[in-house]
C-alpha positions as CSV (number, residue, x, y, z in Angstrom):
1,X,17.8,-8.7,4.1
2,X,19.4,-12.1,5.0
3,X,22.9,-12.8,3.0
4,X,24.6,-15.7,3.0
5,X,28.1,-15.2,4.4
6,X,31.0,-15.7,1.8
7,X,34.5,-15.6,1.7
8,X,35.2,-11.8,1.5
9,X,32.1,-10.5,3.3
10,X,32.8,-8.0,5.8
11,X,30.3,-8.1,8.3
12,X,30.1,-4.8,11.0
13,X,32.7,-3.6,13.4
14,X,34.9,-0.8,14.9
15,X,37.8,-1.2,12.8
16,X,41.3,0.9,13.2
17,X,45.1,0.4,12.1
18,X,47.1,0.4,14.8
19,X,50.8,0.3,14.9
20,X,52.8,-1.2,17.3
21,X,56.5,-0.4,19.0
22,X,58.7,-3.0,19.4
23,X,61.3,-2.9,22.6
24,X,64.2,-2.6,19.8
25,X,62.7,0.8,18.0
26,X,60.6,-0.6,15.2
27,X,57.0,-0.1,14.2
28,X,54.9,-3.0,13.4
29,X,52.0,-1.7,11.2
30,X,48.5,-3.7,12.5
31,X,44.9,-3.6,13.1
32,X,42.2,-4.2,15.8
33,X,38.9,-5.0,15.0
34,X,35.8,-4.2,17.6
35,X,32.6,-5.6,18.2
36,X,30.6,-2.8,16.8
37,X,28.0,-2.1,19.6
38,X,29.1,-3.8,22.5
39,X,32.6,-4.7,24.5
40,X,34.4,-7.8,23.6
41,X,34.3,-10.5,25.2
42,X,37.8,-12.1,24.4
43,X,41.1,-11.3,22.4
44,X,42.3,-13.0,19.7
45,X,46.2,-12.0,18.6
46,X,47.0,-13.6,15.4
47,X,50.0,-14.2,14.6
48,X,51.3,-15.0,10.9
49,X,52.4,-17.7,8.8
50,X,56.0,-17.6,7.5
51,X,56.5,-14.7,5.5
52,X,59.4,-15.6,3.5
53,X,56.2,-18.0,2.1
54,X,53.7,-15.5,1.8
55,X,52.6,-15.0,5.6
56,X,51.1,-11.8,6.5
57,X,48.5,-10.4,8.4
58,X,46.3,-10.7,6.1
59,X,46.6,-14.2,5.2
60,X,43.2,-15.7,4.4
61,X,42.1,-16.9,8.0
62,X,43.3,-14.2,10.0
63,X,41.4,-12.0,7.6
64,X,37.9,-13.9,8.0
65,X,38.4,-13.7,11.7
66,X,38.6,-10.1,11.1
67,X,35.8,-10.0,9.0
68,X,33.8,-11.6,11.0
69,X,34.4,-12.6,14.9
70,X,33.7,-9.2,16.1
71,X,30.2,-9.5,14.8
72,X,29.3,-13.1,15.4
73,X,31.2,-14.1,18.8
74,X,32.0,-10.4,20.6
75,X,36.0,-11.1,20.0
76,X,38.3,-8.4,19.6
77,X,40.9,-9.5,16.8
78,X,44.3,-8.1,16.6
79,X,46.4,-8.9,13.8
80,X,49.8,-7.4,12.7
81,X,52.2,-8.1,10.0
82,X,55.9,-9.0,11.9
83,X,59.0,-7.7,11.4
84,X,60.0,-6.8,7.5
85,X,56.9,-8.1,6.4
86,X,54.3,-6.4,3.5
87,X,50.3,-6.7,3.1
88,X,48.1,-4.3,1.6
89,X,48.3,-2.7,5.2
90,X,51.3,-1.7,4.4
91,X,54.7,-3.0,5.8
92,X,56.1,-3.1,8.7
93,X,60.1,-1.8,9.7
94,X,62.9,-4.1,10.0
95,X,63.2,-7.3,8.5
96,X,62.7,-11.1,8.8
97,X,65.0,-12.3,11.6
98,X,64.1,-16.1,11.6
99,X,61.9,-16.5,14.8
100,X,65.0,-14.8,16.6
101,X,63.6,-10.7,17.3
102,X,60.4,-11.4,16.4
103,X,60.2,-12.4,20.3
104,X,59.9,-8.1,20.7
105,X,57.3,-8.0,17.7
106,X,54.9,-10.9,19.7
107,X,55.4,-9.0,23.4
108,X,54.9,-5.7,21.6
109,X,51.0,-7.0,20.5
110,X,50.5,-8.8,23.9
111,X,51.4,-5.3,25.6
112,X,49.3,-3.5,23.3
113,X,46.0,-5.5,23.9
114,X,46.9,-5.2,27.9
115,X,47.4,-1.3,27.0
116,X,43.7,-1.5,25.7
117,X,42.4,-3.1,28.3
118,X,41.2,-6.1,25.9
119,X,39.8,-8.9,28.0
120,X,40.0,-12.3,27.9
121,X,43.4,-11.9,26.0
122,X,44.3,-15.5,23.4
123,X,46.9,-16.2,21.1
124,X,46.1,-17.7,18.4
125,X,49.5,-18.7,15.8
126,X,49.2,-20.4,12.1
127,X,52.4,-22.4,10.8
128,X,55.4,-20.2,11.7
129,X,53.0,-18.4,13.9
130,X,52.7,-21.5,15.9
131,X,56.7,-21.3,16.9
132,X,56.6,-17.6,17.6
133,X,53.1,-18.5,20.2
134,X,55.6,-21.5,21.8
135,X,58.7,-19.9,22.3
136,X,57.4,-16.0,23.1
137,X,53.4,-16.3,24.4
138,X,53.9,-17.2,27.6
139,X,53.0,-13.6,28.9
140,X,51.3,-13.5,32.1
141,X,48.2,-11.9,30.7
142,X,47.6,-14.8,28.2
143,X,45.0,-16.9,28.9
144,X,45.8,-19.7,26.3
145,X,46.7,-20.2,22.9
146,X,45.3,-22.0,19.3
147,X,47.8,-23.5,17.3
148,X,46.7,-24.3,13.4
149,X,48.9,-26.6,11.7
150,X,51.5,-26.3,14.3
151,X,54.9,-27.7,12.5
152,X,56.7,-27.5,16.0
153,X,60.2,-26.4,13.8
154,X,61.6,-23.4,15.7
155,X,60.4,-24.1,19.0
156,X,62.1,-27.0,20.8
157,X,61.2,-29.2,24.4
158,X,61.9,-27.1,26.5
159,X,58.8,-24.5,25.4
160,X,56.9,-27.0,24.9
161,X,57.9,-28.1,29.0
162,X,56.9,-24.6,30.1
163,X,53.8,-24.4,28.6
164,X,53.3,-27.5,30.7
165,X,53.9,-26.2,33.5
166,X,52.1,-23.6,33.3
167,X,48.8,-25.2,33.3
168,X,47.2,-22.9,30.5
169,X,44.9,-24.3,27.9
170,X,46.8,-25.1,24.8
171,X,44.7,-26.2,21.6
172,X,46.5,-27.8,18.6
173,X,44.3,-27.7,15.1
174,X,46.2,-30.0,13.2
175,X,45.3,-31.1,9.5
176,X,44.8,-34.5,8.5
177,X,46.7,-33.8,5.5
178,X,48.8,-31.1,6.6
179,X,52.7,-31.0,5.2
180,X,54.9,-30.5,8.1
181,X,52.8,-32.7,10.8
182,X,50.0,-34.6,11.1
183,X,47.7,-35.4,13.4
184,X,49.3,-38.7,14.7
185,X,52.9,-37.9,15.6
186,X,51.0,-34.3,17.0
187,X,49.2,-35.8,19.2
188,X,53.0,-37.6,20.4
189,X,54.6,-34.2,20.2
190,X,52.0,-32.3,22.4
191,X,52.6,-35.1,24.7
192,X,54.9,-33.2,26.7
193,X,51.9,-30.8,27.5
194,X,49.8,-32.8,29.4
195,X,46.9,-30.4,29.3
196,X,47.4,-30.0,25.6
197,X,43.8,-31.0,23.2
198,X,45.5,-32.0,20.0
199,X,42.3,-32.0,17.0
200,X,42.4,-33.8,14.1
201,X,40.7,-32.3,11.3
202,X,39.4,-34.5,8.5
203,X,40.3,-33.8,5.4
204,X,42.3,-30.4,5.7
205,X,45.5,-29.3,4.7
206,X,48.3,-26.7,5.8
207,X,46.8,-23.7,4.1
208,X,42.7,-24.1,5.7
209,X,41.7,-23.4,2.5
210,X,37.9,-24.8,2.2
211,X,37.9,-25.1,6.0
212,X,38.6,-21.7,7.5
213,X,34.8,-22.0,9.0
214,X,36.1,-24.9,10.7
215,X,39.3,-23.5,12.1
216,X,37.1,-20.5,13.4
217,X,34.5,-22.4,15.1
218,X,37.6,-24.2,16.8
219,X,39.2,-20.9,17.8
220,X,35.6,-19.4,18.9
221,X,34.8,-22.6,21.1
222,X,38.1,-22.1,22.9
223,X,37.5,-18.2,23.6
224,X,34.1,-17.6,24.0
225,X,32.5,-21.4,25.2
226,X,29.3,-19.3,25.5
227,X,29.3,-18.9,22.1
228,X,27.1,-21.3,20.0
229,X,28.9,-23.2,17.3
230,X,29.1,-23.6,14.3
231,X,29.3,-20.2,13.8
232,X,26.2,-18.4,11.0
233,X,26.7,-18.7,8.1
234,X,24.2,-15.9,7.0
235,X,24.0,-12.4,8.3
236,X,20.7,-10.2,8.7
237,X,22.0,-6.8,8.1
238,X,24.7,-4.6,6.6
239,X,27.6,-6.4,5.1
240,X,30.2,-5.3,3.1
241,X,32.7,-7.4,0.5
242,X,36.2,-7.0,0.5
243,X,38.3,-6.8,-2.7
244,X,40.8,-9.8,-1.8
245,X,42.3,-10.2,-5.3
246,X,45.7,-8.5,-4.5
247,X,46.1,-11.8,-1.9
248,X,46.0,-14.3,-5.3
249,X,50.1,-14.5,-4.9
250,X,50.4,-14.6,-1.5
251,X,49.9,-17.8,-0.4
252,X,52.7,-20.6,0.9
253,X,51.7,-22.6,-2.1
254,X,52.8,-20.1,-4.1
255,X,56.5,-20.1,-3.0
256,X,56.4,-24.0,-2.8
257,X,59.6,-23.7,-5.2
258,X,61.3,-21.1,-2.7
259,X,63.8,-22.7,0.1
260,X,63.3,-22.5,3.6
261,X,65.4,-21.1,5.6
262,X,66.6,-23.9,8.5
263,X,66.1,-22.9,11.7
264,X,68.7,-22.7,14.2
């Protein structure tokens, strides 16, 4: 029977936590979704918005991507929850260290994929995940990166120089009315990376909320151009829904009122 797909429907795959060890002695706890019936075709690490805000691994996006790009565009998604931070996956050891060791948490998921033999291997940041992509994804097995609502804050020129110059696709998803930076002065910023695509996305904001179908056409036309986009939005088979009520308080709008830590 043919379903429409919502926002918690959890369409099929191979699905397994996976826990990750970091080059300083800490376990990351994570997961790795599978196309179900066939090898993927590309690798999609996300990596987190800010959790001192309510980032996780499984903030809203990063879970639909799980939910659903293993069964709709053959892409393998890793996602992991960083250094001190909690989802209903549990929580991983150590604690925040403001973009500073989370440099071992980021090589620990890239050597992880490359363990697994995962092809075609992307990162793919949100927010805070953006700076941890600039300043530590520039692993030789990475093929590119997505950045969604990039607020270029930790990282600084000279990342954004060495992405240059190494020639990799770099894609910027950048809201129209997104809170740290907008599509205009991204579009200077990225500037520096000559073979950047900076995309302006009407009517969006920081959080993707109301256009997470959007950011994961984006993300599916970078890693899998075969693919056919926009993505289905009904499914013709088993599906199951996901109980995503314990995620109502976690969410950066829900900590507007909570400082942010400046970055060094």
């Amino acid at each position: 029977m043919t379903e429409r797909i919502r926002g918690n429907s959890v369409l099929p795959a191979r699905r397994e936590p996976i826990t990750l060890e970091t080059a300083d002695g800490l376990q990351l706890v994570g997961e790795l979704a599978l196309p179900l019936d066939r090898p993927p075709v590309a690798t999609m690490i996300c990596l987190h918005p800010l959790p001192t805000h309510g980032g996780m691994m499984d903030s809203h996006l990063f879970r639909k991507a799980s939910y659903r790009l293993p069964a709709l565009a053959g892409i393998a998604v890793l996602r992991f929850n960083t250094r001190g931070t909690s989802s209903v996956q549990g929580t991983s050891e150590g604690s925040f260290d403001n973009g500073v060791g989370e440099r071992f948490d980021v090589a620990a998921a890239v050597e992880h994929a490359e363990f697994a033999d995962l092809p075609n291997i992307w990162l793919v940041g949100w927010s805070f995940g953006t700076d941890l992509t600039l300043m530590y994804g520039l692993e030789p097995s990475v093929q590119g990166i997505v950045l969604l609502s990039p607020p270029l804050r930790y990282s600084r020129p000279e990342h954004l120089t060495a992405w240059a110059e190494s020639g990799r696709p770099v894609t910027a998803l950048v809201p129209e009315h997104d809170d740290y930076l907008q599509p205009a002065e991204a579009r200077e910023r990225f500037a520096a990376i000559p073979q950047a695509e900076v995309v302006g996305v009407d009517g969006a904001k920081h959080l993707w909320v109301g256009d997470s179908e959007r950011a994961l056409d984006e993300i599916t036309r970078r890693l899998v151009p075969d693919v056919a986009v926009p993505l289905p939005n009904t499914w013709d088979g088993p599906m199951d829904r996901a109980d995503s009520s314990a995620y109502a308080d976690r969410t950066v709008a829900a900590f507007k009122d909570v400082p942010v830590q400046p970055a060094d």
